[in-house]
C-alpha positions as CSV (number, residue, x, y, z in Angstrom):
1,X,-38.0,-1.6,-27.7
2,X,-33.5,0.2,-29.7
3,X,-30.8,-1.0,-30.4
4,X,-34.5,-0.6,-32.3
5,X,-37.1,-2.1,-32.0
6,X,-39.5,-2.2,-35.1
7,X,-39.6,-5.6,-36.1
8,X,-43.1,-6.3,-35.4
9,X,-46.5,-4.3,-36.4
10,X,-46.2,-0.9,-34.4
11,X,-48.5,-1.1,-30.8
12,X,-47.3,2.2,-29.4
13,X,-45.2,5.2,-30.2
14,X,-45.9,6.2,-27.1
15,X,-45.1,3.6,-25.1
16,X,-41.7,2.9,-26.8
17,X,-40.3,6.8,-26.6
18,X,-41.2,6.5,-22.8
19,X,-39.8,3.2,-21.5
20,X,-36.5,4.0,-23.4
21,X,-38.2,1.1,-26.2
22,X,-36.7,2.3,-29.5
23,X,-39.9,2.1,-31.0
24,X,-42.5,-0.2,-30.5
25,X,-42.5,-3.7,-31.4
26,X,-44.9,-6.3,-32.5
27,X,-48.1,-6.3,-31.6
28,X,-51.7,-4.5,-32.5
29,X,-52.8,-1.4,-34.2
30,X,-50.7,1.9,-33.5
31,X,-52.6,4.8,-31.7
32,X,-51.9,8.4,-32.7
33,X,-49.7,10.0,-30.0
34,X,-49.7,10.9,-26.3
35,X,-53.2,12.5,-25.2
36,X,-52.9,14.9,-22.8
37,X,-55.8,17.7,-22.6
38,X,-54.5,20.9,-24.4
39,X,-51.3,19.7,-25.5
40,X,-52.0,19.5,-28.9
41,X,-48.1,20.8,-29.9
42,X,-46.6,18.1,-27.7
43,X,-48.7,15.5,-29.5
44,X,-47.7,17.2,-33.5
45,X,-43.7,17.5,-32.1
46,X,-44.0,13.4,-31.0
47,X,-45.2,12.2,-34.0
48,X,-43.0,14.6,-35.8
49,X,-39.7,12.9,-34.0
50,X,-40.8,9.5,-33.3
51,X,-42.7,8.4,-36.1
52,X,-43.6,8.8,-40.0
53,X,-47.2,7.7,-41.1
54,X,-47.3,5.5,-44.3
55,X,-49.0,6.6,-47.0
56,X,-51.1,3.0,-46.9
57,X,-53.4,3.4,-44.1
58,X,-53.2,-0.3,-43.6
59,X,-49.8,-0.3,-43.0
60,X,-48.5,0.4,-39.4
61,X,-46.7,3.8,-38.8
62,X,-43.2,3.6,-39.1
63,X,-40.4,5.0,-36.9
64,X,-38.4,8.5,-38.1
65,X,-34.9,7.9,-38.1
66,X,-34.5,11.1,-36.2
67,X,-35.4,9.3,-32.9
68,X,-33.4,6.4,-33.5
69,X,-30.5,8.4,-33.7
70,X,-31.3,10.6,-30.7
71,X,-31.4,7.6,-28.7
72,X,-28.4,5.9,-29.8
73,X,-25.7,7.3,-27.7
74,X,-27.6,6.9,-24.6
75,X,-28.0,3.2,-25.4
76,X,-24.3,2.8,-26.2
77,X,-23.5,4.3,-22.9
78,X,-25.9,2.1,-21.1
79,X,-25.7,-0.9,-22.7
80,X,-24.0,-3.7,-20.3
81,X,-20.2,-3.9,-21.1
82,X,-19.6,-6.2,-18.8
83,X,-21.8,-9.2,-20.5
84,X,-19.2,-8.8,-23.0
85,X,-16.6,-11.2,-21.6
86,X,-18.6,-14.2,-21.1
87,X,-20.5,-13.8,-24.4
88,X,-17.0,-13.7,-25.9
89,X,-16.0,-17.3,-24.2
90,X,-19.4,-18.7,-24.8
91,X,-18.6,-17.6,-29.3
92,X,-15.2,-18.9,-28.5
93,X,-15.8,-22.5,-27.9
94,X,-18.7,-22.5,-30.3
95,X,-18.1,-25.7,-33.2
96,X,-17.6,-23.6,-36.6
97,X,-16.6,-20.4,-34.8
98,X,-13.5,-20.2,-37.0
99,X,-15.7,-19.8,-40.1
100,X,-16.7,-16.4,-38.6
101,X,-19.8,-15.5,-36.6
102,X,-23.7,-15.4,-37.7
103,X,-25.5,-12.5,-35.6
104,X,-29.3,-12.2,-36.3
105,X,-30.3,-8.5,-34.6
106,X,-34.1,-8.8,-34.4
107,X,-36.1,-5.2,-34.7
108,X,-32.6,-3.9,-35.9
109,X,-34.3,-0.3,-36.8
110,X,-31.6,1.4,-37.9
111,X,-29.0,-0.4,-37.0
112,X,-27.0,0.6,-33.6
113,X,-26.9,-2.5,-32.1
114,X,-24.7,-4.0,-35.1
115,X,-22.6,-0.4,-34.6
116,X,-22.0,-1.1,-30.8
117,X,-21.6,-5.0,-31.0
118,X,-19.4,-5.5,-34.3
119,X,-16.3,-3.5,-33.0
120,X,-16.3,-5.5,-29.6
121,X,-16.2,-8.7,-31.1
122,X,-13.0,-10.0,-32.8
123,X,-13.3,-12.3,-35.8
124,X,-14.8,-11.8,-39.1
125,X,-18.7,-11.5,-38.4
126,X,-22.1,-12.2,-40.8
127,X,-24.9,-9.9,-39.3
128,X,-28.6,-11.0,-40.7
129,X,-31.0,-7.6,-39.8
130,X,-34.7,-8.4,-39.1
131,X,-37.1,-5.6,-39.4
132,X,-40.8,-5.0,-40.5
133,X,-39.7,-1.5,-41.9
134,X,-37.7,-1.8,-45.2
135,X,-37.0,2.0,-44.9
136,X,-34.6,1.2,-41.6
137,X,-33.7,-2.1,-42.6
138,X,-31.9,0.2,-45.7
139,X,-30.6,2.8,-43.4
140,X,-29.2,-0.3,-41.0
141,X,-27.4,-1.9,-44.1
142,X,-25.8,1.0,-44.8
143,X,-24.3,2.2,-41.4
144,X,-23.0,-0.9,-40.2
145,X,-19.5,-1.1,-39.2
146,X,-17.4,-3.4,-42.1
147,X,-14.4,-4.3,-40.0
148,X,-14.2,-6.1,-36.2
149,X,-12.2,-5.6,-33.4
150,X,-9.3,-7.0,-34.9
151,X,-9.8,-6.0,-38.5
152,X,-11.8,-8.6,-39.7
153,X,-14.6,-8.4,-42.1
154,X,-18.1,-7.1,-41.4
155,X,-20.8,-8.1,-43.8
156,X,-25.0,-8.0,-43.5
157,X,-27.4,-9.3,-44.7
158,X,-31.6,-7.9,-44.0
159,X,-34.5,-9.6,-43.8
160,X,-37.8,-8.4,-43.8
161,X,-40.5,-9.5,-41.1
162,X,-42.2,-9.6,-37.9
163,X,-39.9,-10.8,-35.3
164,X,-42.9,-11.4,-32.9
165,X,-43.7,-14.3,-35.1
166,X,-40.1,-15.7,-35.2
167,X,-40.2,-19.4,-35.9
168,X,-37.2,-22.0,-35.3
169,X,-36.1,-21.9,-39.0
170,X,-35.5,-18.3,-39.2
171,X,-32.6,-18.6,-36.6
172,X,-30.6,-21.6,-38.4
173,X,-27.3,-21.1,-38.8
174,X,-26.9,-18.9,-35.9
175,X,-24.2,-18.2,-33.4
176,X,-25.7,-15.4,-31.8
177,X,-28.9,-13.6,-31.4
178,X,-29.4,-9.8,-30.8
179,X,-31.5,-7.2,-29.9
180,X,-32.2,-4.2,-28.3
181,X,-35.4,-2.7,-26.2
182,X,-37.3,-5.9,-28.0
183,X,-38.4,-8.3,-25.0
184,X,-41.1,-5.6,-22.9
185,X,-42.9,-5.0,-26.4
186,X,-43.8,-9.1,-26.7
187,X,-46.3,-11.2,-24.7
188,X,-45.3,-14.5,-23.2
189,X,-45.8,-16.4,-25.4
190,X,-43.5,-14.8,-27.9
191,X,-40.6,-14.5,-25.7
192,X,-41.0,-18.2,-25.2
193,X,-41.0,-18.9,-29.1
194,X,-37.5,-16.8,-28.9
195,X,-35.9,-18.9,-26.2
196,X,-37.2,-22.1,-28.3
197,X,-35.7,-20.5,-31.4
198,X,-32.6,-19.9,-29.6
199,X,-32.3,-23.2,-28.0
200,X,-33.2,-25.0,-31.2
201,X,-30.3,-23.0,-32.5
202,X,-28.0,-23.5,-29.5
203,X,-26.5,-20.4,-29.4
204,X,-26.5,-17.1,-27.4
205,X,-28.5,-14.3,-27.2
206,X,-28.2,-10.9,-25.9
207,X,-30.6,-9.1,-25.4
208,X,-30.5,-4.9,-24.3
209,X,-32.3,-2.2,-22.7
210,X,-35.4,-3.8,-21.6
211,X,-37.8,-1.6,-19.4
212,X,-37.3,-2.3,-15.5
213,X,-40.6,-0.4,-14.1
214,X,-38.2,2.0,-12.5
215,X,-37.6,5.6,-12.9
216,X,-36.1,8.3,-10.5
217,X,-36.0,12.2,-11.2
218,X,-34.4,14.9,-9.4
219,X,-36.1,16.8,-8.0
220,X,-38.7,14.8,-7.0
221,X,-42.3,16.0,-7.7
222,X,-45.4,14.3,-5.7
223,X,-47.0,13.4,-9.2
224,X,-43.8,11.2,-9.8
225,X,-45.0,8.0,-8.3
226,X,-48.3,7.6,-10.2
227,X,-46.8,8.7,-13.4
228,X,-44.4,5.6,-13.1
229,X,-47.6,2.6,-11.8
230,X,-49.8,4.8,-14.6
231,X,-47.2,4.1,-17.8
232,X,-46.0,0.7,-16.6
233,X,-49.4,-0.3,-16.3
234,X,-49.5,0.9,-20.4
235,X,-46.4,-1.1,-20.7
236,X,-48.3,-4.3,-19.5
237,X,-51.6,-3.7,-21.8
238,X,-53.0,-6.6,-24.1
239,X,-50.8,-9.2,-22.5
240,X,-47.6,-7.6,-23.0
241,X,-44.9,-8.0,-20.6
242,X,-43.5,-4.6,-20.1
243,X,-41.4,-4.5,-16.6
244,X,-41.9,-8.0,-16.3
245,X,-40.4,-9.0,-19.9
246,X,-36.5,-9.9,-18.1
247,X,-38.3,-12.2,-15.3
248,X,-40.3,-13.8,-17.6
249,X,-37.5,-14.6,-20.5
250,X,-34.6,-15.4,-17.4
251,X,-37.8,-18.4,-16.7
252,X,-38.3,-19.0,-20.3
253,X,-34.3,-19.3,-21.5
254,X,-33.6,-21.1,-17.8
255,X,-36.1,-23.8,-18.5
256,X,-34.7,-24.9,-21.9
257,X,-31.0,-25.0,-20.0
258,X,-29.4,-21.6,-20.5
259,X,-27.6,-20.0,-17.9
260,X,-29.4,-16.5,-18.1
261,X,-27.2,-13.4,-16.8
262,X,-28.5,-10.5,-16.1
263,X,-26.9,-6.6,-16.0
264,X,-28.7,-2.9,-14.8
265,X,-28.4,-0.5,-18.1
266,X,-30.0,1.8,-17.1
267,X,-30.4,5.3,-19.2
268,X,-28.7,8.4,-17.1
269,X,-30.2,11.8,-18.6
270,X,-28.2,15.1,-17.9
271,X,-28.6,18.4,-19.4
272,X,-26.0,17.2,-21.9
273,X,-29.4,14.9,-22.8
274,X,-31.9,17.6,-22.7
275,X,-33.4,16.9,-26.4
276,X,-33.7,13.1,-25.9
277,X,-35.2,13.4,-22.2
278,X,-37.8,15.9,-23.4
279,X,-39.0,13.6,-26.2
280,X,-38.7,10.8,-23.3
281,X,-40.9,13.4,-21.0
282,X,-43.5,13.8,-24.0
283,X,-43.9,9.9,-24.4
284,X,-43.4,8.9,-20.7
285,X,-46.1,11.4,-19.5
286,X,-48.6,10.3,-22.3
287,X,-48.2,6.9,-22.2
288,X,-49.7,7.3,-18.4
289,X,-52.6,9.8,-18.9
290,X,-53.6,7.0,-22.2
291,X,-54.0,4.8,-19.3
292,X,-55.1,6.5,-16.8
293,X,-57.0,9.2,-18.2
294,X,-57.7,10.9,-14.4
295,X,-54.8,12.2,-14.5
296,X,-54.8,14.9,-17.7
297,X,-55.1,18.0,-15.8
298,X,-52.4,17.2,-13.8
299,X,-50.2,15.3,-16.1
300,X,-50.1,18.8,-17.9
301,X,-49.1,20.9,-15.8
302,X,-46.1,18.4,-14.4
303,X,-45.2,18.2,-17.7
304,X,-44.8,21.3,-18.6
305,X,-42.8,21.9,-15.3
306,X,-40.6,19.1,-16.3
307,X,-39.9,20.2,-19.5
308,X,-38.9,23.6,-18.4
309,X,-36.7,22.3,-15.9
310,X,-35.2,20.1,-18.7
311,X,-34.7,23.4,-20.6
312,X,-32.9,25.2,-18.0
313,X,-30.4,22.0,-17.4
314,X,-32.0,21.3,-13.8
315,X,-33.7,17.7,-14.5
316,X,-31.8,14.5,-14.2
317,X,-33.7,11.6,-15.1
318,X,-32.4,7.9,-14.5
319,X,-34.5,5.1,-16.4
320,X,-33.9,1.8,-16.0
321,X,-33.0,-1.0,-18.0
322,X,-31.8,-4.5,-17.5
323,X,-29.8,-6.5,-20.3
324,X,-29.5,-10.3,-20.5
325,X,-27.5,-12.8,-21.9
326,X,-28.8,-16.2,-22.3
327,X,-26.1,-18.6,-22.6
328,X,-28.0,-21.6,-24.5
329,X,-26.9,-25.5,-23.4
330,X,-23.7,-26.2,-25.6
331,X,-24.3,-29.2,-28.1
332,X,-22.0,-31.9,-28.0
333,X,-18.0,-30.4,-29.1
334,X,-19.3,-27.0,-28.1
């Protein structure tokens, strides 16, 4: 949701390949993979690239590696640069700044958030990694950058847990709060328990690649339109926010005095992106016929057209995202 998203119990593979969602975040049981009539190979190469099944059946699926990284580059590039400045004034002025900052990534998967961030930001820099999955939490330890902009030491920290249930303590000590594709994959309710965490904190957070509702391909295809109200209906399932998370946590953050800014990141797929968009495809497509079941027979056949054109470099995909920084009241000195 990544920038990973895996910090809760899975809800959908599915969902999170398609809205550009690293993963799936916190939430209820996992299903088994996009249904589409006769596709039976798309369904064993998605679970195959997004996801490995524990060998505790009570335990929620976790997220392969493989997609994380797929993804990765296509968050870098899309991520908001531009938030960077006034996030960097806001740490600036912050009382105990000079001791270094305390970043807390929430759903850190494996990691890219902290790989993106940390060489942006000067100074030396403490990042705390919240995930459910100990296997990513691992990988993200071990990848993170160790030196700043200017040099300065990197260290990390992980923490295992479900960052849907985040409580005020957990953030203590904070000077900033990341995380990536996190805020669609969470009800209302537990995007307001992260502004209260962040206010009772009174620091920053910054928060990437959350779903906008919005998708354009070229070419067009006359199926487009209801593939795109058919998944981000999926997206809004069981309460969750989906396309409306950013309005709903700009409210949220701006009623316990943050400035909230907010910055398109949106995901622009070429032919030099042909392996993630046709995993994108795969989800995206799935995620609407588990919704809207009607629309199998059809859903097949555009797929498969899509993915061909993918294959033959003629499909450029634009998905959208919107990042936001919530800039929390300063405390007194701040």
């Amino acid at each position: 949701m990544t920038g990973e998203t895996t910090g809760g119990t899975a809800r959908s593979a599915t969902a999170a390949a398609a809205a550009g969602t690293a993963s799936g975040a916190a939430g209820g049981p996992a299903d088994d993979g996009a249904v589409i009539a006769g596709a039976g190979p798309v369904r064993a190469a998605e679970r195959a690239t997004l996801r490995l099944r524990d060998t505790d059946p009570e335990e929620p699926p976790r997220y392969a590696p493989e997609w994380l990284a797929l993804r990765e580059e296509a968050d870098a590039f899309a991520r908001a640069a531009d938030l960077l400045d006034p996030l960097r004034i806001r740490l600036a002025n912050l009382p105990g700044r000079a001791h270094g900052t305390v970043i807390h990534d929430l759903g850190c998967g494996t990691g890219s958030m902290g790989r993106w961030l940390a060489p942006r930001l000067d100074g030396a820099q403490h990042w705390v990694l919240h995930d459910r999955d100990p296997y990513l939490l691992h990988f993200a330890a071990v990848a993170s950058p160790r030196a700043a902009a200017d040099g300065s030491r990197v260290t990390v920290e992980t923490r295992r847990g479900d960052v849907a249930r985040l409580t005020p303590d957990a953030l203590v000590g904070a000077t900033l709060v990341t995380a990536s594709a996190l805020l669609d994959v969470l009800t209302r309710e537990e995007v307001e328990a992260l502004a209260e965490a962040c206010a009772g904190a009174s620091c920053p957070a910054l928060l990437t690649l959350s779903v906008a509702g919005r998708v354009e391909l070229e070419p067009a295809h006359p199926l487009d339109t209801e593939i795109v109200e058919a998944f981000n209906a999926h997206q809004r399932r069981d309460g969750l926010l989906g396309p409306d998370a950013v309005d709903v946590a700009c409210e949220a953050f701006g009623e316990r005095g943050a400035t909230v800014i907010v910055h398109p990141s949106a995901w622009r797929l070429g032919p030099e992106q042909a392996e993630l968009t046709a995993q994108w495809l795969r989800g995206w497509v799935g995620a609407a016929v588990e919704e809207s079941p009607e629309l199998a027979e059809r859903a097949e056949a555009y797929l498969a057209e899509r993915l061909a054109a993918c294959a033959a470099g003629e499909l450029r995909v634009v998905v959208h995202h919107n990042d936001l920084l919530a800039l929390a009241r300063p405390t007194d000195g701040a």
